[in-house]
C-alpha positions in Angstrom: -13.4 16.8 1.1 -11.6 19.6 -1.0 -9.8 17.1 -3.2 -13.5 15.2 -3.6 -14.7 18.5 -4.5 -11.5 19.4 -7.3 -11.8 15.8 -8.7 -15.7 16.2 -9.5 -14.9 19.6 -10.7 -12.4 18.1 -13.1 -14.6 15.9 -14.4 -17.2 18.1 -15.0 -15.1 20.2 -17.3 -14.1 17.3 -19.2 -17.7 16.2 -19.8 -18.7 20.0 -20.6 -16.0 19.5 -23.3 -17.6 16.4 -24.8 -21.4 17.5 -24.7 -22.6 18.3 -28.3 -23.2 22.4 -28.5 -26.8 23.5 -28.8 -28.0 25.0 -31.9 -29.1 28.1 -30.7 -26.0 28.9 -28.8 -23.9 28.1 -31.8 -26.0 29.3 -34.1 -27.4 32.5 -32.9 -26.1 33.4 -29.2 -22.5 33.2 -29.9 -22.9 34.9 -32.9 -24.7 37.8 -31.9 -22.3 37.7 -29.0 -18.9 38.5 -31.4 -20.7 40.8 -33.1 -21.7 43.1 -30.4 -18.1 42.3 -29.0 -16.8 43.9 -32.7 -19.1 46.6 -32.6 -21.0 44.9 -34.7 -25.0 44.8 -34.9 -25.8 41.7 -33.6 -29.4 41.9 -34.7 -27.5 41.0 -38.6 -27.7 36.8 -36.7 -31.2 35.5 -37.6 -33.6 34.5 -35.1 -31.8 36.9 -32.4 -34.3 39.1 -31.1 -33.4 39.8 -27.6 -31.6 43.1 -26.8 -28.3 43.7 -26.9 -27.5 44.2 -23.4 -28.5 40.5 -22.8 -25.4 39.7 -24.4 -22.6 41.5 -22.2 -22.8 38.4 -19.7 -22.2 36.2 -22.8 -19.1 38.1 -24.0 -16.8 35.5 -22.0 -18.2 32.5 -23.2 -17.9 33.4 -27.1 -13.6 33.5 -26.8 -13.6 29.4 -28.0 -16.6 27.4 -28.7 -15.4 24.5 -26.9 -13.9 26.3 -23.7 -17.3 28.6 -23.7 -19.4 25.7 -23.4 -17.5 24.1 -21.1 -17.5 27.3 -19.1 -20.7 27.4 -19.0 -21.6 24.1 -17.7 -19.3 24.8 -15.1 -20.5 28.3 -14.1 -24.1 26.9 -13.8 -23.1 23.8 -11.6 -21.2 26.5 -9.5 -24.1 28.7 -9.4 -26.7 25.3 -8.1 -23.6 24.8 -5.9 -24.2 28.4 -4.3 -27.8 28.2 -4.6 -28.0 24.8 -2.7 -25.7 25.6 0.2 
């Protein structure tokens, strides 16, 4: 059951790595993201209006674009995973 489980997982990260990015994550999320990482003001990124402590979970996914996406898909399948059992 484990190795089902690590073989689906697998595959999941290698479609996360094929799905196109969104536009606002690329284009305002991740952005704001690295500049509140660099001590930055994120609110510089246009059409970012959230505060800036919404972006401290985000800080991980902002290190590549690719592997942040990717990680993301993953943490959110893990999270239905959690939810549903």
């Amino acid at each position: 059951m484990w190795v089902l489980r690590g073989a689906a997982l697998l595959l999941l990260v290698m479609f996360a790595t094929t799905v196109p990015v969104d536009e606002d994550w690329s284009e305002v999320w991740m952005p704001a993201a690295r500049q509140f990482l660099s001590g930055g003001n994120p609110f510089t990124v246009d059409r970012y209006y959230a505060p800036p402590w919404a972006l401290i979970p985000l800080v991980p996914f902002t290190l590549d674009e690719t592997l942040g996406h990717a990680l993301w898909i993953v943490s959110l399948v893990a999270l239905l995973i959690v939810i549903g059992w």
